[in-house]
C-alpha positions in Angstrom: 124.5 101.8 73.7 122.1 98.7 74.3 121.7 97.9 77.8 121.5 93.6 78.0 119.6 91.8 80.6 121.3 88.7 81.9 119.2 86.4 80.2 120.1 88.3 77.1 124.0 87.7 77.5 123.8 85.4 74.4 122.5 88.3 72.1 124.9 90.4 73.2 127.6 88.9 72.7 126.2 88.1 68.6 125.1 91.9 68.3 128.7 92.7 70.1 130.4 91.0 67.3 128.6 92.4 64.7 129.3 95.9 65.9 133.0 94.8 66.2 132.9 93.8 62.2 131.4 97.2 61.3 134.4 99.1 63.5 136.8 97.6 61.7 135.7 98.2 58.3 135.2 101.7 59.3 139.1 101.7 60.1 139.8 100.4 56.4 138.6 101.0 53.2 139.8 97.5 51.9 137.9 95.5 54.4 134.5 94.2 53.1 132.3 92.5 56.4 129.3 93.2 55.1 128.3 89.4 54.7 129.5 88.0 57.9 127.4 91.1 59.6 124.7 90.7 57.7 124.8 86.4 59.1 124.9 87.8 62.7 122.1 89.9 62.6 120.3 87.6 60.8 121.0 85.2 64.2 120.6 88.1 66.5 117.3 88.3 64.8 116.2 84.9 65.7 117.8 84.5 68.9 115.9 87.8 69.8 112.8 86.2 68.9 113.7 83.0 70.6 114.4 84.8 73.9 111.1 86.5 74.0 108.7 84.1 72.7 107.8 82.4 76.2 109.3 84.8 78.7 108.9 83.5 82.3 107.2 85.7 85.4 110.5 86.9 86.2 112.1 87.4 82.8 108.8 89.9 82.2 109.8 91.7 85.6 113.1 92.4 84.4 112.0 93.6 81.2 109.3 95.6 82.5 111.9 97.3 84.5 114.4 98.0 81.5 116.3 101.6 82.0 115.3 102.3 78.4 112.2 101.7 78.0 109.7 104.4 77.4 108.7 106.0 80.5 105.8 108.7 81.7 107.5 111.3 80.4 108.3 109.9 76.4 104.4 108.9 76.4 103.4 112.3 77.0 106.0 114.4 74.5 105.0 111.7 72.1 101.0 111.8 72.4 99.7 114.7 73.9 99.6 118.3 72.4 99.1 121.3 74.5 100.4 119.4 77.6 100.2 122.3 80.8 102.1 120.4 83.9 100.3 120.7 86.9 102.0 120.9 90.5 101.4 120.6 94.3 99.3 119.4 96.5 98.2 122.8 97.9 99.3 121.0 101.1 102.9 120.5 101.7 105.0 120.2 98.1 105.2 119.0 94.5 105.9 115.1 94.5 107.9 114.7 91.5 107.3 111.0 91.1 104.2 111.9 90.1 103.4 114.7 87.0 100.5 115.5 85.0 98.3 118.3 84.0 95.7 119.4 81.3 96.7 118.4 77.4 95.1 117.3 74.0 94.8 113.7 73.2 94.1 113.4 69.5 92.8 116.8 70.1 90.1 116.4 72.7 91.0 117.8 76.0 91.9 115.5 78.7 94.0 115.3 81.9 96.6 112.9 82.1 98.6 111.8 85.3 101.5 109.3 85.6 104.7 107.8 87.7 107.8 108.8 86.3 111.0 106.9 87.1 113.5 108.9 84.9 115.9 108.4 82.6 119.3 109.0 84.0 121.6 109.1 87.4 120.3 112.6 88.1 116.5 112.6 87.3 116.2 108.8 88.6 117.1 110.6 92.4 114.6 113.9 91.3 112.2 111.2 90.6 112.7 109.3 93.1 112.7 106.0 91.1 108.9 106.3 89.9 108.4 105.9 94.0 105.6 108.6 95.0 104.8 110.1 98.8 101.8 111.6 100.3 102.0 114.7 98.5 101.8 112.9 95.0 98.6 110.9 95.2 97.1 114.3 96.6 98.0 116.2 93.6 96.6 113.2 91.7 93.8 113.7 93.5 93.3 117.4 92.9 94.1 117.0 89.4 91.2 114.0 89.3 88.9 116.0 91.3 89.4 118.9 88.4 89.2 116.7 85.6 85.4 115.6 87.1 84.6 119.1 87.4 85.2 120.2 84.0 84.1 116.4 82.7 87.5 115.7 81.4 88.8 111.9 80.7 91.6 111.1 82.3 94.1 109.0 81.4 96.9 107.7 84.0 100.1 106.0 83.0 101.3 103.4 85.5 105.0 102.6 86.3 106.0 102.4 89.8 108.0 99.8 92.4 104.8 100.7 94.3 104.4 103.8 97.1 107.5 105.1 99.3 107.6 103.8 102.1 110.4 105.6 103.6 109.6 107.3 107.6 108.4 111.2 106.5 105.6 108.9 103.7 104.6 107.4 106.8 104.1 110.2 108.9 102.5 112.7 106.3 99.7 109.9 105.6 101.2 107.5 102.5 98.0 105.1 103.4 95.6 107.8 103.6 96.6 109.5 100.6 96.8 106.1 98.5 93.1 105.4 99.6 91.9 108.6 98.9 93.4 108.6 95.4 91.7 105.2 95.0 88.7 106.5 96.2 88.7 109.3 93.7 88.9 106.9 91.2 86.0 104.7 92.0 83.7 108.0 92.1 85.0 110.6 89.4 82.6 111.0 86.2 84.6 111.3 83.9 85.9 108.6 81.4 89.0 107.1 83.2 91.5 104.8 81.0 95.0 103.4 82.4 97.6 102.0 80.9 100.6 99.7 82.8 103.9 100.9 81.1 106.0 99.1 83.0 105.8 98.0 86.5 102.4 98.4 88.3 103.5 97.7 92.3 101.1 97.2 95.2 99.0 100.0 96.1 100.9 102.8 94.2 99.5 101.5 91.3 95.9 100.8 92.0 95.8 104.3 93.5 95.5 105.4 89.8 95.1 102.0 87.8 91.4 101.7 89.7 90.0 102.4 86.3 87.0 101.8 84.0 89.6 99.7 81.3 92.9 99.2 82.0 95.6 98.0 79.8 99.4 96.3 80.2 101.5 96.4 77.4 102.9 93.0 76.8 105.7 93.0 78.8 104.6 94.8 81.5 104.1 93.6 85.4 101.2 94.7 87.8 101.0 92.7 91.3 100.1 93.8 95.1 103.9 93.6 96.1 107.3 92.9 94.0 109.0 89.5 93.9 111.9 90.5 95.9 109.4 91.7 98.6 107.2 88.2 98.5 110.1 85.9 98.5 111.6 87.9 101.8 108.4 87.6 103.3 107.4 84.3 102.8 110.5 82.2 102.3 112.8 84.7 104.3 114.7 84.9 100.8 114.9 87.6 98.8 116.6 85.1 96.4 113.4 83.0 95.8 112.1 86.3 93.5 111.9 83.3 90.5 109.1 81.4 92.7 107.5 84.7 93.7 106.9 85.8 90.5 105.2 82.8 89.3 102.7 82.3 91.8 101.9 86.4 92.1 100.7 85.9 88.7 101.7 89.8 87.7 102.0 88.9 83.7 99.6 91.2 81.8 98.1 87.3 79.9 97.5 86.0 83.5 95.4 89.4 84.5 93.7 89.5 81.5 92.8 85.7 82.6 91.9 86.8 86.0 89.5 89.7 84.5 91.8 92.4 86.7 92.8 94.1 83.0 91.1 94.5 79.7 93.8 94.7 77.0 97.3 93.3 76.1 99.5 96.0 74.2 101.6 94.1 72.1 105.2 94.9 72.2 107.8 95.0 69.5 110.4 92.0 69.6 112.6 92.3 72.5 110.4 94.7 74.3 109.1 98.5 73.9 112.7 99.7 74.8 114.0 98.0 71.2 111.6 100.1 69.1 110.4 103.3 71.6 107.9 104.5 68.3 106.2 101.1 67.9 105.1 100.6 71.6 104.3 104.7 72.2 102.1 103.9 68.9 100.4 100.8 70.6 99.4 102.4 73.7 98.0 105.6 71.7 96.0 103.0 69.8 94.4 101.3 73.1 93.6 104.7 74.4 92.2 105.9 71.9 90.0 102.2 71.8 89.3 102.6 75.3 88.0 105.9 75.3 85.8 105.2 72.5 84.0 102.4 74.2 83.1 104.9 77.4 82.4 107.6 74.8 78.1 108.3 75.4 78.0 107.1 78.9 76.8 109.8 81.8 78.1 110.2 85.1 76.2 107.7 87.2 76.6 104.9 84.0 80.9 105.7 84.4 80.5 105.2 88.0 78.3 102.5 88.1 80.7 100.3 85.2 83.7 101.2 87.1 82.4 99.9 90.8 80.2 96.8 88.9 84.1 95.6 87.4 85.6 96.0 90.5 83.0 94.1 92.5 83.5 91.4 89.7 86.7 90.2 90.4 86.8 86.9 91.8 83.3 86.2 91.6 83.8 83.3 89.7 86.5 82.3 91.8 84.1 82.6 94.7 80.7 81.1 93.4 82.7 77.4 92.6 
């Protein structure tokens, strides 16, 4: 069953009609609904494309964080081949906010590492909501740190509210670990390629999004703290979150603006969770664009593109 946003209460109650129609025919023989339910999803249609042709800051942030849509886990059944998981941080435990491990992509060996929310009640808690600790940027970092020293790409898949921050995070290191994991980044030489699935918060994202390309898909969200968390800040109002999100600028066109990412994914109509296939496709399509245009670079060329883009940012800004 289709899970409706609020600004999509309109389509749902259209699509809920149309669904009614087909129920009752189903009940009799006699009744023929096939017109009238063939009329509402032809509006459904329309309104659907309505709704999402000039979604607002916030509207993206609550699609971006849709319970259906594709998450870490559907993007590597659906890519990778040969996919070994990879656990630990040979320090204190496995962080299961965070999995990845050695796989195929298009049949060249890679390593791939990624937030994972989960998909239900149960694996959402396991998961801990896509939120990682400590002990998950290490293994990211050990998994990295491997992938340089078997000259790997790697290829991290971004959807988190941003790090933990809960006490035992705080105590075992969360900053430490999220600048290390950054740090990796900036010096592994290897080809590295992110993607934003969904929601890229705060440091828990650049911690693996600190890449030579990066890409969003459409409606995805990448910002240095959530809109809740901005408006309580500086309005003392978590209720301002529709201001918040317009002036973070988080929407994948106003990074690509900015120079922060390289490619929009385009998403199916209504978002990636409305057609799972057609957005997995578009993000195997930019990786396998992304990798291409590092393919032939050494080491110290990887390195050097990767700190010369970060150093970029906001030089324009800067120089006027």
């Amino acid at each position: 069953m289709t899970q409706y946003l609020d600004f999509e209460k309109p389509l749902a109650e259209i699509e809920g009609k149309a669904e009614e129609l087909r129920a009752l025919a189903r009940t009799s023989e006699e009744m023929d609904v096939a017109d009238e339910a063939a009329a509402l999803d032809k509006k459904a249609a329309a309104l659907l494309v309505d709704l999402y042709k000039d979604l607002t800051p916030w509207r993206k942030c609550q699609v971006a964080r849709h319970p259906e849509r594709p998450h870490c886990k559907d993007y590597i059944e659906a890519l990778f081949s040969d996919y070994t998981p990879l656990a630990g941080d040979r320090n204190f435990a496995d962080d299961h906010a965070v999995m990845g491990g050695l796989a195929r992509f298009e049949d060249r060996p890679v390593m791939v590492i990624g937030h994972e929310k989960g998909s239900d009640t149960k694996s959402r808690i396991e998961r801990n909501f896509g939120m990682a600790r400590p002990e998950g940027y290490r293994k990211a970092i050990r998994l990295m740190d491997m992938a340089g020293r078997f000259g790997l790409p790697v290829i991290t898949l971004v959807d988190t509210p941003g790090a933990y921050p809960g006490k035992g995070a705080e105590e075992r290191g969360q900053s430490e670990a999220i600048a290390r994991s950054t740090e990796m980044c900036l010096k592994i030489g290897t080809p590295l390629v992110s993607v934003i699935i969904g929601e890229g918060g705060s440091g828990g994202a650049v911690a693996f999004a600190t890449a030579n390309r990066v890409a969003m898909l459409e409606h995805s969200v990448y910002s240095v703290i959530s809109p809740e968390g901005c408006a309580s800040i500086l309005w003392k109002d978590a209720e301002k979150m529709r201001e918040a999100a317009e002036a973070l600028r988080l929407t994948a066109q106003d990074l690509k603006k900015l120079g922060v990412i390289d490619k929009i994914i385009p998403e199916p109509k209504g978002g990636a969770h409305r057609d799972r296939p057609a957005a997995i496709d578009g993000v195997k399509a930019a990786i396998a664009d992304m990798l291409a245009e590092l393919d032939g670079k050494d080491a110290p060329a990887l390195v050097q593109d990767r700190r010369q883009k970060y150093l970029s940012m906001g030089a324009k800004g800067l120089a006027a």
